[in-house]
C-alpha positions in Angstrom: 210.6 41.9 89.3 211.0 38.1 88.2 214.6 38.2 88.5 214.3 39.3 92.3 212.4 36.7 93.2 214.3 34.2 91.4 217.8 35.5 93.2 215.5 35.1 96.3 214.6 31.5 95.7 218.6 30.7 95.2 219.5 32.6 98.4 217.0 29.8 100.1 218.9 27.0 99.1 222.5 27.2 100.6 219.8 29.1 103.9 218.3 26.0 104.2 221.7 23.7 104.0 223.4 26.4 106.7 220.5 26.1 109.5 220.1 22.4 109.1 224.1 22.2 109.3 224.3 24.5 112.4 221.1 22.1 114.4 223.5 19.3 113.2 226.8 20.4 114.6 224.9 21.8 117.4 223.4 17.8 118.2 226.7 16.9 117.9 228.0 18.7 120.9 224.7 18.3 122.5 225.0 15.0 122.4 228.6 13.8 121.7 229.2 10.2 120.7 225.4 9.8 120.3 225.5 9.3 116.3 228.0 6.7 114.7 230.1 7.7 112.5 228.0 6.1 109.5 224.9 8.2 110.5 226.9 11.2 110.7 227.5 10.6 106.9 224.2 9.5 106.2 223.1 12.8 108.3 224.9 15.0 106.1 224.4 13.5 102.6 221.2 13.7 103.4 221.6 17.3 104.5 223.5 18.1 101.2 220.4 16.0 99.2 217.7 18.3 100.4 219.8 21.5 100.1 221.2 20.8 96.8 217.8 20.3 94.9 216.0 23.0 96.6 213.5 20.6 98.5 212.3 22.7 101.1 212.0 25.9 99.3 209.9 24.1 96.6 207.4 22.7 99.4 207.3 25.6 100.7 206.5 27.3 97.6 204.0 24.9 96.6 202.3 23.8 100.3 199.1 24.7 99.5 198.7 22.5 96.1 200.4 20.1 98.2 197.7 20.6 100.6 194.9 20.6 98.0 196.3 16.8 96.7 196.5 15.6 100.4 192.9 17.0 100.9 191.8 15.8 97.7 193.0 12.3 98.0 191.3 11.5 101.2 188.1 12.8 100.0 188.3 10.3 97.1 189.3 7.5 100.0 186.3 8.4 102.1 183.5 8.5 99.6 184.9 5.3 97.9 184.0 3.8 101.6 
């Protein structure tokens, strides 16, 4: 059962890089000439960045410790007040 999930978690990575490239290309013809050339490569570096190392799957997978550090940290902030 491990290994399913962890073939699962890789099919999410190159998901991720695919729907983020499709809203790209699709702002692209949306809006032609709207990005420079240099944020076009920023754009998709960045794009290759997040897919690459699995960023959203892993906030996903973790968002509620996420959410418990975010909570957590403003408590801290409001009773030091």
């Amino acid at each position: 059962m491990a290994r399913i999930k962890e073939i699962q978690r890789n099919v999410t990575r190159p998901t991720s890089v695919a729907v983020m490239l499709v809203l790209f290309q699709g702002f692209q013809l949306l809006f032609p000439g709207k990005m420079s050339p240099q944020w076009q490569d920023w754009t998709l570096n960045v794009i290759t960045v997040i897919g690459g190392t699995g960023l959203i799957e892993k906030t996903w997978r973790f968002r509620k410790e996420i959410s418990e550090f975010f909570k957590k940290m403003f408590h801290k902030k409001q009773k030091q007040s």
